[in-house]
Jmol script that loads the backbone (N, CA, C; Angstrom):
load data "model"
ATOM      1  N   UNK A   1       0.852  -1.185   0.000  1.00  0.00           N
ATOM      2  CA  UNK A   1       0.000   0.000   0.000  1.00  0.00           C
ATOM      3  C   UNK A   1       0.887   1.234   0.000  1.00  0.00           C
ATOM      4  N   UNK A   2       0.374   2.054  -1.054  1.00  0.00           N
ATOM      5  CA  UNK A   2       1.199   3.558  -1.118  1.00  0.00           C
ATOM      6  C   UNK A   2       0.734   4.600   0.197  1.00  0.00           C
ATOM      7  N   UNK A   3       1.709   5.383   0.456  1.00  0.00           N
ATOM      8  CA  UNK A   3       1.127   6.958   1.200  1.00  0.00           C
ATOM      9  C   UNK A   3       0.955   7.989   0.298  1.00  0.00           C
ATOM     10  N   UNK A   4      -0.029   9.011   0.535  1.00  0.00           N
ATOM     11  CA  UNK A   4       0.155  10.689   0.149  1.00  0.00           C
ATOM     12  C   UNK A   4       1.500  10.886  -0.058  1.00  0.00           C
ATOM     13  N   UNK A   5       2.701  10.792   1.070  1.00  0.00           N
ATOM     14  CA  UNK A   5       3.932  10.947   0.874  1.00  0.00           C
ATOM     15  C   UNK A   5       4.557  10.608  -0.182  1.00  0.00           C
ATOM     16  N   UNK A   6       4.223   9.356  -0.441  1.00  0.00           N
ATOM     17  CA  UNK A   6       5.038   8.534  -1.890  1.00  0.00           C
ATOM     18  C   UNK A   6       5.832   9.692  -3.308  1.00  0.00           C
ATOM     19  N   UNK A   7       6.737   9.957  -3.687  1.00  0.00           N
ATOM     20  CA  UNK A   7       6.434  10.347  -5.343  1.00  0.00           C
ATOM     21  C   UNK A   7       5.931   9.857  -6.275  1.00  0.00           C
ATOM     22  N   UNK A   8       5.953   9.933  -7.136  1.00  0.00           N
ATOM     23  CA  UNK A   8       5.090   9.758  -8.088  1.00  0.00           C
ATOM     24  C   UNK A   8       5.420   8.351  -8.981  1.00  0.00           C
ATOM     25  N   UNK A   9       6.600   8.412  -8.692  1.00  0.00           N
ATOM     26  CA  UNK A   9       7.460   7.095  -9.523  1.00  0.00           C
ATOM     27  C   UNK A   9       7.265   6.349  -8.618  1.00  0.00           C
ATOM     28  N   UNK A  10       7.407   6.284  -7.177  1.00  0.00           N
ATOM     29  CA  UNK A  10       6.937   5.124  -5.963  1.00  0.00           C
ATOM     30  C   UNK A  10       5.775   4.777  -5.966  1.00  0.00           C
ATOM     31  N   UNK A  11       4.582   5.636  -6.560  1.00  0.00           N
ATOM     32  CA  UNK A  11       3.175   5.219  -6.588  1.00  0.00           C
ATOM     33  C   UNK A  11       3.082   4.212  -7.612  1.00  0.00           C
ATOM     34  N   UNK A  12       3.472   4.479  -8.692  1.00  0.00           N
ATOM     35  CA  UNK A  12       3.324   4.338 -10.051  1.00  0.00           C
ATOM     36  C   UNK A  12       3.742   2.863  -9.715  1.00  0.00           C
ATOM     37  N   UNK A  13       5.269   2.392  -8.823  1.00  0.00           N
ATOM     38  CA  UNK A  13       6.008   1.141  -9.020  1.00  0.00           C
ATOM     39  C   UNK A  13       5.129   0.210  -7.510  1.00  0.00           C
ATOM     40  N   UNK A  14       4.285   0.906  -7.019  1.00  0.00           N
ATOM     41  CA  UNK A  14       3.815   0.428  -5.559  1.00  0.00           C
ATOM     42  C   UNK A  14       2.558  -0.243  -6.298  1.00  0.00           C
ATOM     43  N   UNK A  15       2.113   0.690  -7.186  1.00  0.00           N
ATOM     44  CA  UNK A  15       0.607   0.398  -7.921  1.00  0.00           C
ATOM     45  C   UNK A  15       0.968  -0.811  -8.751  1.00  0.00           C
ATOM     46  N   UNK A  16       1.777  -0.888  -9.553  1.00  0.00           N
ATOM     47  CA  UNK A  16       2.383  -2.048 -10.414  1.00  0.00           C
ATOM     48  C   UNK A  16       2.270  -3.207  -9.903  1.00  0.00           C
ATOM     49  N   UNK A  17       3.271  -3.297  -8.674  1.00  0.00           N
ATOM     50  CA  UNK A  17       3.319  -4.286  -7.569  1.00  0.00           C
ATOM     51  C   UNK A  17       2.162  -5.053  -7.329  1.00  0.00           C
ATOM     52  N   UNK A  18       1.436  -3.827  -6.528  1.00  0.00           N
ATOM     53  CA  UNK A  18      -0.463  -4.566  -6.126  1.00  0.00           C
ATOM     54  C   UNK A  18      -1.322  -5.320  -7.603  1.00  0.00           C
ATOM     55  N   UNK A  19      -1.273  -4.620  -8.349  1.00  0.00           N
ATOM     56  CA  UNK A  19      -2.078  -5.180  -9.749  1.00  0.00           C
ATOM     57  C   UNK A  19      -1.350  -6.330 -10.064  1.00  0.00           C
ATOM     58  N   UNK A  20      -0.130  -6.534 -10.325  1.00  0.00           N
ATOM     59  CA  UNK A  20       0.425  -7.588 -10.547  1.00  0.00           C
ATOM     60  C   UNK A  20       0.188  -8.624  -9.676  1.00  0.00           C
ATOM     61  N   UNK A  21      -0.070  -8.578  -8.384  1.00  0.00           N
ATOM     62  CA  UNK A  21      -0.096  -9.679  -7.529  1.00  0.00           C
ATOM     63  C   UNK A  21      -1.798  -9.662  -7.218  1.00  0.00           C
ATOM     64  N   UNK A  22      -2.630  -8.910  -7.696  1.00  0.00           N
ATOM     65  CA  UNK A  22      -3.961  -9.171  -7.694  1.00  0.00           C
ATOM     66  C   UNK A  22      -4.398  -9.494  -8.929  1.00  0.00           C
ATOM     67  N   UNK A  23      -4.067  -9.599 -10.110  1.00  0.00           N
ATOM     68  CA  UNK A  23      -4.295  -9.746 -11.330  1.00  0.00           C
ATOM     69  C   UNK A  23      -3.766 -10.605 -11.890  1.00  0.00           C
ATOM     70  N   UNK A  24      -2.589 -10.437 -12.076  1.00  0.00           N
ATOM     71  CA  UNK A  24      -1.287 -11.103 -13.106  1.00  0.00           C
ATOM     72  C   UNK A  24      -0.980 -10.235 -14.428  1.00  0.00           C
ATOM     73  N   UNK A  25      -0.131 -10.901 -14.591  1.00  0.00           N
ATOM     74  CA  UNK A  25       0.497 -10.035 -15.756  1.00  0.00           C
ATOM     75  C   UNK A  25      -0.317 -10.019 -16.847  1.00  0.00           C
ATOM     76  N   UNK A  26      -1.323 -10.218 -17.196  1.00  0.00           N
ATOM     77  CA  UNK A  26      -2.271 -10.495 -17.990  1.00  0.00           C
ATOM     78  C   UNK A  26      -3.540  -9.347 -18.031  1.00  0.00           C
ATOM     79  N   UNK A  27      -3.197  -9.312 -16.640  1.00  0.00           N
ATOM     80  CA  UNK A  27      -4.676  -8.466 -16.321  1.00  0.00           C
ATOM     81  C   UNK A  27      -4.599  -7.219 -16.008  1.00  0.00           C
ATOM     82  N   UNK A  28      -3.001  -6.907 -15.771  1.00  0.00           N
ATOM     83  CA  UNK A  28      -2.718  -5.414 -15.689  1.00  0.00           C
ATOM     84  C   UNK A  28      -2.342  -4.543 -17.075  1.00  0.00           C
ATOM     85  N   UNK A  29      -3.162  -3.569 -17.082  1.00  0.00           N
ATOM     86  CA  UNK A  29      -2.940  -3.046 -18.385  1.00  0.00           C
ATOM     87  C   UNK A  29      -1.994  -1.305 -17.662  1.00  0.00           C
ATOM     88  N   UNK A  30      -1.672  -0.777 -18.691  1.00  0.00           N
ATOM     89  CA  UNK A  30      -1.486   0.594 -18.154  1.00  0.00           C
ATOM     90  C   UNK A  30      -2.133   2.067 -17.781  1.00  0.00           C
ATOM     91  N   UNK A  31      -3.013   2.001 -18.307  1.00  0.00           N
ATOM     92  CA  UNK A  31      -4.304   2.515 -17.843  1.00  0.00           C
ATOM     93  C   UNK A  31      -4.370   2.068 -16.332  1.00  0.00           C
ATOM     94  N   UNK A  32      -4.522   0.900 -15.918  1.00  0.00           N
ATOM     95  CA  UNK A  32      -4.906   0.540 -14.670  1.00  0.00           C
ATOM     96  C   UNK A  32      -4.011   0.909 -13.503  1.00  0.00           C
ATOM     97  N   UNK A  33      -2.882   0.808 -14.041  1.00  0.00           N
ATOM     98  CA  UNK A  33      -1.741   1.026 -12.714  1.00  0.00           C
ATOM     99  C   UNK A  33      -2.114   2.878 -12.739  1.00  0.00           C
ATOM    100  N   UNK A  34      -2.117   3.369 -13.961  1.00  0.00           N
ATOM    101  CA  UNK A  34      -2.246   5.053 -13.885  1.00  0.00           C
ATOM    102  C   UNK A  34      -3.525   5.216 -12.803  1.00  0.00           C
ATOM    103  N   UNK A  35      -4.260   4.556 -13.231  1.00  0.00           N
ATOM    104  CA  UNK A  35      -5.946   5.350 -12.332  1.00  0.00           C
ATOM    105  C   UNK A  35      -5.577   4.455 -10.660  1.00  0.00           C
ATOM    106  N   UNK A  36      -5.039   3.513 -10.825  1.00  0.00           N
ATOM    107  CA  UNK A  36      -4.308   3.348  -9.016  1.00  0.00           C
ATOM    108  C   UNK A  36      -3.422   3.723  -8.871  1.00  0.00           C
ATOM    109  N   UNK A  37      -2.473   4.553  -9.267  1.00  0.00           N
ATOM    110  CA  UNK A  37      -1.925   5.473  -8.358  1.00  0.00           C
ATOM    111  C   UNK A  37      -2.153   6.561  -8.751  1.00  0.00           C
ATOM    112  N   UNK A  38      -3.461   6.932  -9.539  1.00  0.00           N
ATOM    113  CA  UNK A  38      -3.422   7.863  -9.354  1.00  0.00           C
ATOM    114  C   UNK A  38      -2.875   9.512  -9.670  1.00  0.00           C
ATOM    115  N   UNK A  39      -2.034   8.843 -11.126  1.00  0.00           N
ATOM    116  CA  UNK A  39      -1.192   9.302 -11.930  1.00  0.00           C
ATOM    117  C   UNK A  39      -1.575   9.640 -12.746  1.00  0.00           C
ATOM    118  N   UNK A  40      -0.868  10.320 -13.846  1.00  0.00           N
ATOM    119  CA  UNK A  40      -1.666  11.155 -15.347  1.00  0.00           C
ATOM    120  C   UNK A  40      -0.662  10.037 -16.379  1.00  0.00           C
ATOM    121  N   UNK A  41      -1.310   9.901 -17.402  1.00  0.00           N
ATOM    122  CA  UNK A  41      -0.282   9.056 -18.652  1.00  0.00           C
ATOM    123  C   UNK A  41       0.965   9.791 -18.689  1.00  0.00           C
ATOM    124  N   UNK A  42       1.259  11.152 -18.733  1.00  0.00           N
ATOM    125  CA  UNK A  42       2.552  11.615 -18.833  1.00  0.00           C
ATOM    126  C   UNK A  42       3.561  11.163 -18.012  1.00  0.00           C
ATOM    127  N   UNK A  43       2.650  11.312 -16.418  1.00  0.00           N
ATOM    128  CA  UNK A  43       3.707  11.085 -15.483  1.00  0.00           C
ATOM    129  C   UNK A  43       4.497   9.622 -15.733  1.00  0.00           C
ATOM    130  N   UNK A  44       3.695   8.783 -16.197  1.00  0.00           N
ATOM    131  CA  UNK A  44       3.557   7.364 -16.305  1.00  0.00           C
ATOM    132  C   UNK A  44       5.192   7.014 -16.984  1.00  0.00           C
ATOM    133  N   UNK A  45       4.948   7.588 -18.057  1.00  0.00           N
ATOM    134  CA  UNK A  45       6.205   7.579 -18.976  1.00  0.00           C
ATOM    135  C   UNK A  45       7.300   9.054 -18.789  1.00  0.00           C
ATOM    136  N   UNK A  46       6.555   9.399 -18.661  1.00  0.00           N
ATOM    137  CA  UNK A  46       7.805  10.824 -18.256  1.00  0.00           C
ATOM    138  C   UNK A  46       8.703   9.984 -16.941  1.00  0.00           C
ATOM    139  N   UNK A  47       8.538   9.515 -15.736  1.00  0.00           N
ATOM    140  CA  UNK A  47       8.885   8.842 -14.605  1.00  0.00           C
ATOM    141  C   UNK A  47       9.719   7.582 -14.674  1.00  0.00           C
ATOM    142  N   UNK A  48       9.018   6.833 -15.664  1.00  0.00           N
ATOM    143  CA  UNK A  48       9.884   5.428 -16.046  1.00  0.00           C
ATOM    144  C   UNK A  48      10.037   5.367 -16.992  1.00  0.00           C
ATOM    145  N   UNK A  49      10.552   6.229 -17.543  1.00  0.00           N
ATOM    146  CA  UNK A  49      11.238   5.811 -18.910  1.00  0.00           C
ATOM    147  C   UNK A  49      13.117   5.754 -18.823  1.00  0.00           C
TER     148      UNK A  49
END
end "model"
wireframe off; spacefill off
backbone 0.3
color backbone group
């Protein structure tokens, strides 16, 4: 589970984490990790790229 505190790249890799282990790799798309943490598409790729 993420905090308010987190940045944005810790949300983004915290959110990854959870979907992956509630889903599988199958079921996480990128859209999904963005709207759980909560992120904009830019940040998404601006952050981990």
């Amino acid at each position: 589970m993420y905090t308010a505190s987190m940045s944005t790249p810790e949300r983004l890799i915290e959110s990854t984490r959870e979907l992956l282990w509630e889903r599988g790799y199958v079921g996480t798309s990128p859209k999904a990790i963005q709207q759980h943490a909560g992120a904009g598409q830019g940040s998404m790729y601006q952050n981990l790229a």
